[in-house]
Backbone as a ProteinNet text record, in pm:
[ID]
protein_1_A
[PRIMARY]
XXXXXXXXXXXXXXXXXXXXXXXXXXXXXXXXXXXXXXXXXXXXXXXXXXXXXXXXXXXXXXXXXXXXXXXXXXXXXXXXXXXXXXXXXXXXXXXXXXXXXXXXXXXXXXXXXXXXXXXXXXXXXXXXXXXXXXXXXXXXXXXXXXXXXXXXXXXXXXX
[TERTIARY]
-2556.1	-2416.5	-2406	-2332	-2279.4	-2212.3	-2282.4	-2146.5	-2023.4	-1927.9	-1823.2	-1794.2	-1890.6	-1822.1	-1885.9	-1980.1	-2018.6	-1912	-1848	-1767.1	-1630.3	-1615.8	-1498.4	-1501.5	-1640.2	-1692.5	-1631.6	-1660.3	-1670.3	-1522.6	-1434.2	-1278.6	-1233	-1245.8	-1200.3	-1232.4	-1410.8	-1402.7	-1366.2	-1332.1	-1289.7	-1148.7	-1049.1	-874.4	-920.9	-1063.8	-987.4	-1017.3	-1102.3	-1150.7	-1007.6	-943.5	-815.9	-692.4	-710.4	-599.7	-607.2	-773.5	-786	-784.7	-810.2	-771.4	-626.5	-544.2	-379	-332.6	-396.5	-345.6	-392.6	-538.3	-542.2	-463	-444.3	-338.5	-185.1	-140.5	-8.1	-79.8	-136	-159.2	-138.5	-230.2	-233	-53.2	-21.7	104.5	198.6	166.1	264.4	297.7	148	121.9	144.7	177.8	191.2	358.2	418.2	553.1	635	539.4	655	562.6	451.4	418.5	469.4	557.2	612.4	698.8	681.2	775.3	932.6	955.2	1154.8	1175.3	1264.2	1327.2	1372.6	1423.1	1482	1654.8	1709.1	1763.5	1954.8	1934.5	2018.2	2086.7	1912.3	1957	1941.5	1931.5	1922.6	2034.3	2136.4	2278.1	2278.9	2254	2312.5	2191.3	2215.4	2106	2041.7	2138.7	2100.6	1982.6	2015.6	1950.5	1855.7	1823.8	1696.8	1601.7	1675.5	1603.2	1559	1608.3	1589	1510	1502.7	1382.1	1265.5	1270.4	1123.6	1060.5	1190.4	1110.1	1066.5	1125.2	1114.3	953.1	936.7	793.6	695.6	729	669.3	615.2	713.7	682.8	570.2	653.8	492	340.6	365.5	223.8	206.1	281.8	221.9	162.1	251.8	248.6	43.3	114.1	-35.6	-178.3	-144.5	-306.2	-341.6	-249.3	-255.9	-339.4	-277.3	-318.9	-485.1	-488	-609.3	-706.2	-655.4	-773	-814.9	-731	-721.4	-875.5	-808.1	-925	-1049.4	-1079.5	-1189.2	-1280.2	-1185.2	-1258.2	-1340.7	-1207.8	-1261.2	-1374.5	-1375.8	-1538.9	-1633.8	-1645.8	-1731	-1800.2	-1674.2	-1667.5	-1819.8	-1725.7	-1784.9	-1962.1	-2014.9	-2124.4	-2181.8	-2131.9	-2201	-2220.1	-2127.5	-2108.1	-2068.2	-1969.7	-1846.7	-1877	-1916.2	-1940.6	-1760.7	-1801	-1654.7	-1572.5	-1678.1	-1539.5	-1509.1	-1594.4	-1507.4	-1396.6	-1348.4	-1279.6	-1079.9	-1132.7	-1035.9	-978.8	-1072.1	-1006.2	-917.4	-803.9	-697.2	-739.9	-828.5	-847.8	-908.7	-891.9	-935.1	-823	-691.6	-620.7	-533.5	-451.5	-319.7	-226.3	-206.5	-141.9	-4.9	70.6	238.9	282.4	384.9	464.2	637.6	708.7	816.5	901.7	979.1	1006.5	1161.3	1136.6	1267.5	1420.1	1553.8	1641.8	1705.4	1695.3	1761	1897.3	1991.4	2112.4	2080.9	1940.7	1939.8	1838.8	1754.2	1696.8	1730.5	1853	1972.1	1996.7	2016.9	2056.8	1935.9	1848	1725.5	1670.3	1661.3	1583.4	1511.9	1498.7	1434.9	1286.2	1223.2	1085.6	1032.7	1173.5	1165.3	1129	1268	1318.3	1162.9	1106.6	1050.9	865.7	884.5	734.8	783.3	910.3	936.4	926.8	927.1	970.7	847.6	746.2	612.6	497.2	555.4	452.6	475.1	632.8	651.3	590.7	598.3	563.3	424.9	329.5	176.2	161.6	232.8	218.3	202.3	351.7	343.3	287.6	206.2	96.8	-31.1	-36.5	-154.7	-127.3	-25.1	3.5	-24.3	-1.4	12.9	-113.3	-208.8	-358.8	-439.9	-379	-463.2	-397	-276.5	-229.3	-295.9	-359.9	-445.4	-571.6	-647.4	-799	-788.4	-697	-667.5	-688.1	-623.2	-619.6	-790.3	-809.7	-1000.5	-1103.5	-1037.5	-1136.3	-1113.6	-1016	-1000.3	-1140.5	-1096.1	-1284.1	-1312.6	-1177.7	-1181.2	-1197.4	-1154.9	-1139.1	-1043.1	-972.9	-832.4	-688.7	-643.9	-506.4	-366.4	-321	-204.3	-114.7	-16.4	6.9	154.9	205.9	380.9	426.7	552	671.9	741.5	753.7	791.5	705.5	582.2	461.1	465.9	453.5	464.4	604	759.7	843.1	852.3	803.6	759	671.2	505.1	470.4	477.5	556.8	640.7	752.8	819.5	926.7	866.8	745	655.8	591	572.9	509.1	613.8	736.5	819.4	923.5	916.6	969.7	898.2
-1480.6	-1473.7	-1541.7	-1654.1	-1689.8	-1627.5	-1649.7	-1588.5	-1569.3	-1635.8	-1655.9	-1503	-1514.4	-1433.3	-1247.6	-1311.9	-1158.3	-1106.9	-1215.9	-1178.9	-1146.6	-1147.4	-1135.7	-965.2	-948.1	-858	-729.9	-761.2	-671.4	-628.7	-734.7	-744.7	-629.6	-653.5	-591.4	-458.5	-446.4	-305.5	-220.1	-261.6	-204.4	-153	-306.2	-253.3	-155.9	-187.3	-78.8	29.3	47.9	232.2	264.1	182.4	228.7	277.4	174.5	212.6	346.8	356.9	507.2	632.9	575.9	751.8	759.6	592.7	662	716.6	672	725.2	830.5	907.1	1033.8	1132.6	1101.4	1182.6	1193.1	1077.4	1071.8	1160	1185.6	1242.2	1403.4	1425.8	1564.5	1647.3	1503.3	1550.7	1587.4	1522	1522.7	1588.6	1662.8	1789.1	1911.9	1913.3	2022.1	2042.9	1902.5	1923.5	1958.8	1899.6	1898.8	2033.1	2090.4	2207.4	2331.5	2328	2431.7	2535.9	2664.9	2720.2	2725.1	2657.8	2705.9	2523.9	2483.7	2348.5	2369.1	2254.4	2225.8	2289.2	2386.4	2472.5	2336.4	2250.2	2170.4	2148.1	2127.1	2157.9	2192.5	2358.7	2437.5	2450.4	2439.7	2439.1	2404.8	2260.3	2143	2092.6	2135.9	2093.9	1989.3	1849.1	1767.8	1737.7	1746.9	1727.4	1762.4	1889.8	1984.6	1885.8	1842.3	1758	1626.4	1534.3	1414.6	1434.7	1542.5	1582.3	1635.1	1679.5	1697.8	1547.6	1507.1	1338.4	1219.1	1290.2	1210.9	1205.1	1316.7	1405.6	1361	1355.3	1284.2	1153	1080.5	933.1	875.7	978.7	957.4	1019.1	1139.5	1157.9	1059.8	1003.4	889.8	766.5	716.6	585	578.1	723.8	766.4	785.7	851.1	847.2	705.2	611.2	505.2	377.3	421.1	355.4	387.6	534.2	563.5	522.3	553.4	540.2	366.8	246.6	137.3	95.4	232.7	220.8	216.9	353.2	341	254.8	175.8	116.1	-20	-16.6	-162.5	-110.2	41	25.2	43.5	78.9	61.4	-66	-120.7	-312.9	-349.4	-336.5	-353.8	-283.4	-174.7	-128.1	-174.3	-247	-369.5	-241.6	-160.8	-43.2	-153	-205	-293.2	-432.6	-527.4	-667.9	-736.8	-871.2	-986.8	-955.2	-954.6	-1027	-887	-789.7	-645.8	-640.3	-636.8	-629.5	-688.7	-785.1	-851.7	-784.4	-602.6	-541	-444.8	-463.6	-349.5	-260.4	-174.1	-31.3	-37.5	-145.3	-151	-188.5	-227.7	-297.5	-155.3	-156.9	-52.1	-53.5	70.8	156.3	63.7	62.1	20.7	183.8	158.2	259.3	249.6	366.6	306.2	287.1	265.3	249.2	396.2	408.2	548.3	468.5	546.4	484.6	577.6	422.2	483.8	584.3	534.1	620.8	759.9	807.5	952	1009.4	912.2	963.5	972.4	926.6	882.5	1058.9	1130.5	1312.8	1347.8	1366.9	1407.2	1468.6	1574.9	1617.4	1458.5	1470.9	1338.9	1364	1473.2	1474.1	1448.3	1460.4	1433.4	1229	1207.2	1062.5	999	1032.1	970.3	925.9	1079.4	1056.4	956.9	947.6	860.4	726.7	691.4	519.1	542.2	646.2	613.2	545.9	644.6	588.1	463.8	433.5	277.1	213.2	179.8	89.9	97.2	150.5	170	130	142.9	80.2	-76	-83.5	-253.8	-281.4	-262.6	-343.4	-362.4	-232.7	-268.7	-334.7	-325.4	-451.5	-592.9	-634.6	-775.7	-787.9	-700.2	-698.8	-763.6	-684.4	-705.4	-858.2	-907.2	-1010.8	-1103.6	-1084.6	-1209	-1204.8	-1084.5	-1067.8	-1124	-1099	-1147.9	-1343.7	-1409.3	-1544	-1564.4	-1483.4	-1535.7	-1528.4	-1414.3	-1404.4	-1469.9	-1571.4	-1686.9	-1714.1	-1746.1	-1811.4	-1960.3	-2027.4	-2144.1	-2229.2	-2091.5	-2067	-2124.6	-2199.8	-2257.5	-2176.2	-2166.9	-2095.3	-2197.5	-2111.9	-2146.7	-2246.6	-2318.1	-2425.2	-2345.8	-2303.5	-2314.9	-2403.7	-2312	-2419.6	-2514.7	-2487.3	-2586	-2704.3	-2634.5	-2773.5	-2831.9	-2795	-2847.7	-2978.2	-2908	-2990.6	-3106.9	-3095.5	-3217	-3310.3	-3261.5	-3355	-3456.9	-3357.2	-3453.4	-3547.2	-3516.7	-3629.8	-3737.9	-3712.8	-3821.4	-3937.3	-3851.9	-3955.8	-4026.1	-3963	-4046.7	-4161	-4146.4	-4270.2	-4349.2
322.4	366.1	501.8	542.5	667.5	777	876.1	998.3	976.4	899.7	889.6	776.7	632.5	613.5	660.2	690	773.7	886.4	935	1029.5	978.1	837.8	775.7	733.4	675.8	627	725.9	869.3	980.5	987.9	1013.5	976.1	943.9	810.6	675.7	634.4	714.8	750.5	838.1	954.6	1039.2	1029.6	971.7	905.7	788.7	671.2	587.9	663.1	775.9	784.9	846.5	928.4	1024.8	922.2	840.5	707	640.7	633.1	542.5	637.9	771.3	854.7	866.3	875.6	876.1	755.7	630	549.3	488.1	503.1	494.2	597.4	730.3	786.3	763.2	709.8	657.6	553.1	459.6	336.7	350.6	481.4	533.2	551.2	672.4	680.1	583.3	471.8	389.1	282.5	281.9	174.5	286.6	379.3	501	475.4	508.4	505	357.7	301.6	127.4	60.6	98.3	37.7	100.1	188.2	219.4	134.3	149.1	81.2	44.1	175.5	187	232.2	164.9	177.5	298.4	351.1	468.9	419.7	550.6	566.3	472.7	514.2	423.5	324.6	248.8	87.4	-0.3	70.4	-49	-62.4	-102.1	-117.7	-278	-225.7	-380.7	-430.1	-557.4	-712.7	-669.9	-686.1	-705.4	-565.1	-449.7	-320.3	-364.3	-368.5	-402.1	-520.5	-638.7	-692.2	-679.5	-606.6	-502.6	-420.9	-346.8	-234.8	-311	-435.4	-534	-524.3	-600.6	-622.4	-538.4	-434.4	-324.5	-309.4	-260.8	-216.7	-290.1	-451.3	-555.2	-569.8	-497.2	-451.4	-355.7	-255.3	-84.4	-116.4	-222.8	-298.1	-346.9	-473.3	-544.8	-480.3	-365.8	-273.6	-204.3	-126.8	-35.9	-168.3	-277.2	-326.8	-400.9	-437.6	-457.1	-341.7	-208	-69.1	-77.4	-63.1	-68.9	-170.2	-268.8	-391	-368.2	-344.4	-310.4	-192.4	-94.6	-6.9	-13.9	-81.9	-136.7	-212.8	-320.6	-388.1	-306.1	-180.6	-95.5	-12.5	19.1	129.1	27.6	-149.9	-242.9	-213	-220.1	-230.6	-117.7	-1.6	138.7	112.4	32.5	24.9	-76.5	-130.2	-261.3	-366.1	-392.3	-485	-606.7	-554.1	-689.5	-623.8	-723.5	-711.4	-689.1	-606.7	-659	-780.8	-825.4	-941.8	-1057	-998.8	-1050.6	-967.8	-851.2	-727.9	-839.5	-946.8	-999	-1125.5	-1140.3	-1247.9	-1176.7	-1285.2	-1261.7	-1228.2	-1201.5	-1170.6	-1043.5	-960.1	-840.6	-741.6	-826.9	-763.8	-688	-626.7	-581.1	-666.5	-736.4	-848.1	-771.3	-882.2	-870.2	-804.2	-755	-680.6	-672.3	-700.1	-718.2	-551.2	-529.2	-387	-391.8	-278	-249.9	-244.3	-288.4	-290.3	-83.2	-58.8	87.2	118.3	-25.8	-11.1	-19.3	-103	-135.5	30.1	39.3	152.9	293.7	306.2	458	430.8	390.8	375	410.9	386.8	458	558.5	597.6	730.9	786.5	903.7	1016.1	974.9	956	899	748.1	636	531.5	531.7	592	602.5	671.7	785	837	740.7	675	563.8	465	390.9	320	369.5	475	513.2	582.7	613.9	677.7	534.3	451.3	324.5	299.6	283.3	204.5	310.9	405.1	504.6	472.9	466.5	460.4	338.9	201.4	80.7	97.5	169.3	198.1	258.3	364.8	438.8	350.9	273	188.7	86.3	43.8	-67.3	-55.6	109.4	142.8	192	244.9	246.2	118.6	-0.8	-133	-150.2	-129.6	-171.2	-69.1	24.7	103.6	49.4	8.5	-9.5	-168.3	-228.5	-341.8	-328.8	-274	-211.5	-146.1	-82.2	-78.3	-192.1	-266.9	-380.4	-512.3	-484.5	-591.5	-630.1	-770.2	-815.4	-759.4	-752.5	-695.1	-569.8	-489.4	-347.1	-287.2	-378.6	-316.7	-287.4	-181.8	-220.2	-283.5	-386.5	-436.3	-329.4	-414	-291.8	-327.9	-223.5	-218.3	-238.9	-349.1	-414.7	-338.4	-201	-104.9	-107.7	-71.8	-57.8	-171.1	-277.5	-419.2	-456	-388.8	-429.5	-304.3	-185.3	-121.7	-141.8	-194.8	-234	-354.2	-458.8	-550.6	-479.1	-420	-337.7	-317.2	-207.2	-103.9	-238.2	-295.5	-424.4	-524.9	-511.6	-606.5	-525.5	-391.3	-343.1	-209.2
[MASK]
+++++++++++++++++++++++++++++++++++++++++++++++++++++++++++++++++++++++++++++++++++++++++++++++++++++++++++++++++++++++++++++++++++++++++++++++++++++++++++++++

């Protein structure tokens, strides 16, 4: 292995370990706040709230063990547990997640609202993580050329 990618190696472990302590503590938090007994004093009122804030809760679980499980598989990776080009099966990749509808979560306690838009945000960073490590671990090693780059260098060549 080269400097280069040993030094990539180091990278990648260091963001995933930072990734997996924020997101086991978001995890903590979030089974602290949504396993509580008594809803937020709000909405226990109205059905529907009460059921939006189930699913809500449902989501930042789903989002966070997805992040995690993700994690893991990458410091496997990093311990030569899981080779390259396993790294390219679905069951290594980050579970789909559905995203929260902001109109239902704007009602929200500030601690409800804030776990919801703390998870998505941590989904998406790791999403766009896998979508770069994804781009190195081409078999080809080339990255995809943008449709921009693509419809310019057709221009340059046709006149």
């Amino acid at each position: 292995m080269g400097k280069a990618a040993s030094l990539d190696r180091g990278l990648h472990q260091r963001l995933v370990d930072s990734l997996y302590v924020e997101a086991m503590v978001m995890a903590d938090e979030a089974r602290s706040y949504f396993d509580s007994d008594a809803l937020p004093g709000d909405l226990t009122g109205d059905p529907l709230q009460r059921v939006a804030f189930a699913c809500e809760s449902l989501k930042v679980t789903t989002r966070l063990m997805h992040v995690i499980a993700w994690l893991l598989s990458q410091r496997a990776w990093q311990r030569g547990e899981i080779g390259d080009a396993d790294m390219r099966d679905e069951k290594y990749r980050l579970g789909a997640a559905a995203q929260s509808d902001p109109a239902l979560v704007a009602d929200f306690p500030f601690a409800a609202r804030s776990l919801v838009e703390a998870s998505q945000e941590l989904y998406e960073r790791v999403a766009r993580l896998q979508g770069r490590i994804d781009l190195m671990r081409r078999p080809d090693g080339k990255e995809p050329q943008s449709p921009a780059r693509a419809l310019m260098d057709r221009l340059n060549t046709s006149f």
